[in-house]
C-alpha positions as CSV (number, residue, x, y, z in Angstrom):
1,X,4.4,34.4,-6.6
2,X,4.2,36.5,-9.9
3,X,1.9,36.9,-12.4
4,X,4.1,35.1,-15.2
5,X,4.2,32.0,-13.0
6,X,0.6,31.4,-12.3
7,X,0.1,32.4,-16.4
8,X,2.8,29.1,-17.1
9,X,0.8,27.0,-14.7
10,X,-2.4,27.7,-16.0
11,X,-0.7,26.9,-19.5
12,X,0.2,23.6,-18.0
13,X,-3.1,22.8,-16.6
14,X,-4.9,23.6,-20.2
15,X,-2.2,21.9,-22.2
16,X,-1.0,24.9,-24.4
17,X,2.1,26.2,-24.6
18,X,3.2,29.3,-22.6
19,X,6.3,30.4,-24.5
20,X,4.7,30.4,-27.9
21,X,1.6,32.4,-27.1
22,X,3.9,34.8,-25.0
23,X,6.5,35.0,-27.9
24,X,3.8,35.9,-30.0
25,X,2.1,38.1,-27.7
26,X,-1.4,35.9,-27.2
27,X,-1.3,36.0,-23.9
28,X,-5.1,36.9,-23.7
29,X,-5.8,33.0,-25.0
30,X,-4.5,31.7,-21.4
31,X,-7.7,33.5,-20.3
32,X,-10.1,32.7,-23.3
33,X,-9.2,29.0,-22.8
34,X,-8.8,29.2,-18.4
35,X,-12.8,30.4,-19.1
36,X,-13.8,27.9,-21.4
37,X,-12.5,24.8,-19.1
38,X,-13.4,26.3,-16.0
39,X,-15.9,29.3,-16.1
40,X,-13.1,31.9,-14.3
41,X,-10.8,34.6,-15.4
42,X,-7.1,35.1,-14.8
43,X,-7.3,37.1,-11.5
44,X,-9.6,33.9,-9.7
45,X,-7.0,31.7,-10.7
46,X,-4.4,33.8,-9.2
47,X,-6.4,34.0,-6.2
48,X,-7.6,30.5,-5.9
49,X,-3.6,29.2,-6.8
50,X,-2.1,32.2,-4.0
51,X,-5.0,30.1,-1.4
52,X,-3.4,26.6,-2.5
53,X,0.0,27.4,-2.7
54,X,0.3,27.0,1.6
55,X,-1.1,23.4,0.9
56,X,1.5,21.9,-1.8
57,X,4.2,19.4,-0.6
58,X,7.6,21.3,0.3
59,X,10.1,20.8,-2.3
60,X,13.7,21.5,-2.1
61,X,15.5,22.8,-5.1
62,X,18.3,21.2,-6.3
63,X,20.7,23.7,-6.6
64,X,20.2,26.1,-3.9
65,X,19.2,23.6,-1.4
66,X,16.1,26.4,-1.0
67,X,12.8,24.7,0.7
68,X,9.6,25.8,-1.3
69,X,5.8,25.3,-1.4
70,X,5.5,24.4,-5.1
71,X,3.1,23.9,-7.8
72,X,5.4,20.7,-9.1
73,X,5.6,18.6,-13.1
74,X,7.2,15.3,-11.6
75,X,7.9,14.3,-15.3
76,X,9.7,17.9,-16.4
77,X,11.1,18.6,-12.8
78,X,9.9,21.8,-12.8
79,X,8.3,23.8,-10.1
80,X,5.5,26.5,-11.8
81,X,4.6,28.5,-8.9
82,X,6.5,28.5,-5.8
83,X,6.6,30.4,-2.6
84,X,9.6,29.9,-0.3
85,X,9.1,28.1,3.1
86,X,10.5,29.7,6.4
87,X,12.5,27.4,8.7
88,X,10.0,27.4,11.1
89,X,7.5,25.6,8.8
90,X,5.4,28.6,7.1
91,X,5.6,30.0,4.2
92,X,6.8,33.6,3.1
């Protein structure tokens, strides 16, 4: 899980766009905006999505075949934050 990732999913969550405020460097809006909807700062929402991440459905991606725990957009088939699942049921 990288930092990036948890940055494009909190972008998702707030409904702004990632790429443009990271083309244009304002990547310190993801935070201004995370705190003003729910009262935390980048790092608890890295720590609260790393605690949730064992708990999302187990995806399979289409091209590897790969298994993953995944923060998932149905409508955009894409995974935001994902943490690859072991054969023996956990998680890496």
């Amino acid at each position: 899980m990288s930092y990036d990732e948890v940055q494009e999913l909190a972008c998702a969550i707030l409904g702004i766009s990632y790429d443009d405020l990271v083309d244009e460097g304002r990547e310190i809006e993801i935070e201004e905006k995370l705190y003003e909807k729910f009262e935390i700062n980048m790092e608890q929402f890295f720590n609260i999505v790393e605690a949730l991440l064992p708990f999302t459905p187990t995806v399979q991606a289409a091209l590897s075949g790969s298994k993953y725990h995944a923060f998932v957009n149905d409508k955009e088939c894409l995974m935001y934050v994902k943490q690859k699942v072991e054969e023996e049921g956990g998680a890496k």
